[in-house]
C-alpha positions as CSV (number, residue, x, y, z in Angstrom):
1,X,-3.9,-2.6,16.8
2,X,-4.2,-4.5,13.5
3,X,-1.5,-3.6,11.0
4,X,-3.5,-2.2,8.7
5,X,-4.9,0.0,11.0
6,X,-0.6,0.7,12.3
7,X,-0.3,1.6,8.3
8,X,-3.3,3.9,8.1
9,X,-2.4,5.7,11.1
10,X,1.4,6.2,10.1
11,X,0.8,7.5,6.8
12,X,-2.0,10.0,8.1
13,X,0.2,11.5,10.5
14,X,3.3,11.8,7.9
15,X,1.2,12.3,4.7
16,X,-1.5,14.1,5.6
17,X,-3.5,12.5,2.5
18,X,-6.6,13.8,1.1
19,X,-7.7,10.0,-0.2
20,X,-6.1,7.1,1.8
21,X,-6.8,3.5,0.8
22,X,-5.1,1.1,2.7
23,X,-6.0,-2.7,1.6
24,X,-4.9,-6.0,3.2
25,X,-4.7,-8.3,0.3
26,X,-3.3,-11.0,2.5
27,X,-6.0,-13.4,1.2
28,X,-5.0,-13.6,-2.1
29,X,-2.3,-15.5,-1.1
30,X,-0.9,-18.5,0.0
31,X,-0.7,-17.5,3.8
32,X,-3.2,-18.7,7.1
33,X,-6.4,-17.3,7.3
34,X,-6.4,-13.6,9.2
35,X,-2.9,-12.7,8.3
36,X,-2.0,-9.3,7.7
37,X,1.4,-9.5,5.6
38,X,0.1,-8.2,1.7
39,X,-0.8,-4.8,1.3
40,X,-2.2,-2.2,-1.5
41,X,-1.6,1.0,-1.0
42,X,-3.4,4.3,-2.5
43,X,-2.1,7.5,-1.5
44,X,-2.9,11.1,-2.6
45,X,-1.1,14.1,-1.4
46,X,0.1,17.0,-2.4
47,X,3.7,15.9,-0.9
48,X,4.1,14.2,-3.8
49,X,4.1,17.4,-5.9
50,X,7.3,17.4,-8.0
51,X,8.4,14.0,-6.5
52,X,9.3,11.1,-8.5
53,X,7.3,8.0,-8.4
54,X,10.9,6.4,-6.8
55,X,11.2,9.1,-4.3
56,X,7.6,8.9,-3.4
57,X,7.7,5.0,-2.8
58,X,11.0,5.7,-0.9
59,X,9.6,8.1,1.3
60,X,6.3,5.7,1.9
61,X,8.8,2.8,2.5
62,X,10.6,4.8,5.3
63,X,7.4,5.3,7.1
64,X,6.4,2.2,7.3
65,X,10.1,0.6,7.1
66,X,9.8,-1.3,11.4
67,X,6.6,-3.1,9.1
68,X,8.9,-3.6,6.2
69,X,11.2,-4.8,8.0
70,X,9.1,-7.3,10.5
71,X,5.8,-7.7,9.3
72,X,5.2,-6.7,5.7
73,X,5.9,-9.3,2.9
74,X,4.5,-7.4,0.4
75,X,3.5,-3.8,-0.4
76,X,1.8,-2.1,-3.9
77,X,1.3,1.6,-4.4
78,X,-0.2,4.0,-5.6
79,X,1.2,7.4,-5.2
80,X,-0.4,10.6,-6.4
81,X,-0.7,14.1,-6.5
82,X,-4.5,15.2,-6.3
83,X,-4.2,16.3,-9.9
84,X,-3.1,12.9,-11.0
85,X,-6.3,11.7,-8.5
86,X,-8.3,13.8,-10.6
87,X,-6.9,13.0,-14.0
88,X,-7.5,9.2,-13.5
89,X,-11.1,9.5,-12.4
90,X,-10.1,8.2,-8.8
91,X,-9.5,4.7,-10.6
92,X,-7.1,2.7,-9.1
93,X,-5.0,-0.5,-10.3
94,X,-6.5,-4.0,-10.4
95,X,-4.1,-6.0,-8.3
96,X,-2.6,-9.1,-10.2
97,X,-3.3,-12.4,-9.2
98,X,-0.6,-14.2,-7.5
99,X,2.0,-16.4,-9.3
100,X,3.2,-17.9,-6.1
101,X,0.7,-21.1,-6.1
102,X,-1.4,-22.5,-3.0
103,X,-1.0,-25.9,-1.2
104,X,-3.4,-27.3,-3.5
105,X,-1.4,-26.4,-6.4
106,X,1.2,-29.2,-4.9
């Protein structure tokens, strides 16, 4: 099982989202070809109702905390309520390019 697919799978069974995006991002950085170690993360639920964003990252990072922990470097959300889906037009957050350099860079 790829990780992404480890990711998709914990967060449906804890979340129970109505949208799930789970991205690998690993290419946009300076790792081997086919890792899987940068991830973007949109997830809408109505578990996040009256939760604060910190709470609702802190809860997402305790699911997935074994990948955290072992394989994960890196990990962007976005958490929502389906009202907050709804209010931003199901737009999500361009990711930022990253600041870390490539071998060609040296």
């Amino acid at each position: 099982m790829t990780m992404q697919s480890t990711i998709e799978t914990k967060i449906q069974t804890a979340l129970s989202p109505a949208h799930l995006e789970v991205m690998n991002e690993s290419h946009m950085h300076n790792v081997p070809p086919g890792s899987e170690s940068h991830f973007k993360l949109v997830i809408v639920t109505d578990q996040f109702a009256g939760v604060s964003r910190v709470a609702r990252h802190q809860k997402v990072n305790g699911i997935l905390a074994d990948e955290l922990k072992n394989s994960i470097h890196a990990l962007s959300m976005e958490t929502l309520t389906p009202d907050e889906w709804t209010a931003k037009g199901g737009q999500i957050m361009a990711s930022p390019l990253c600041h870390g350099g490539s071998k060609a860079d040296a």
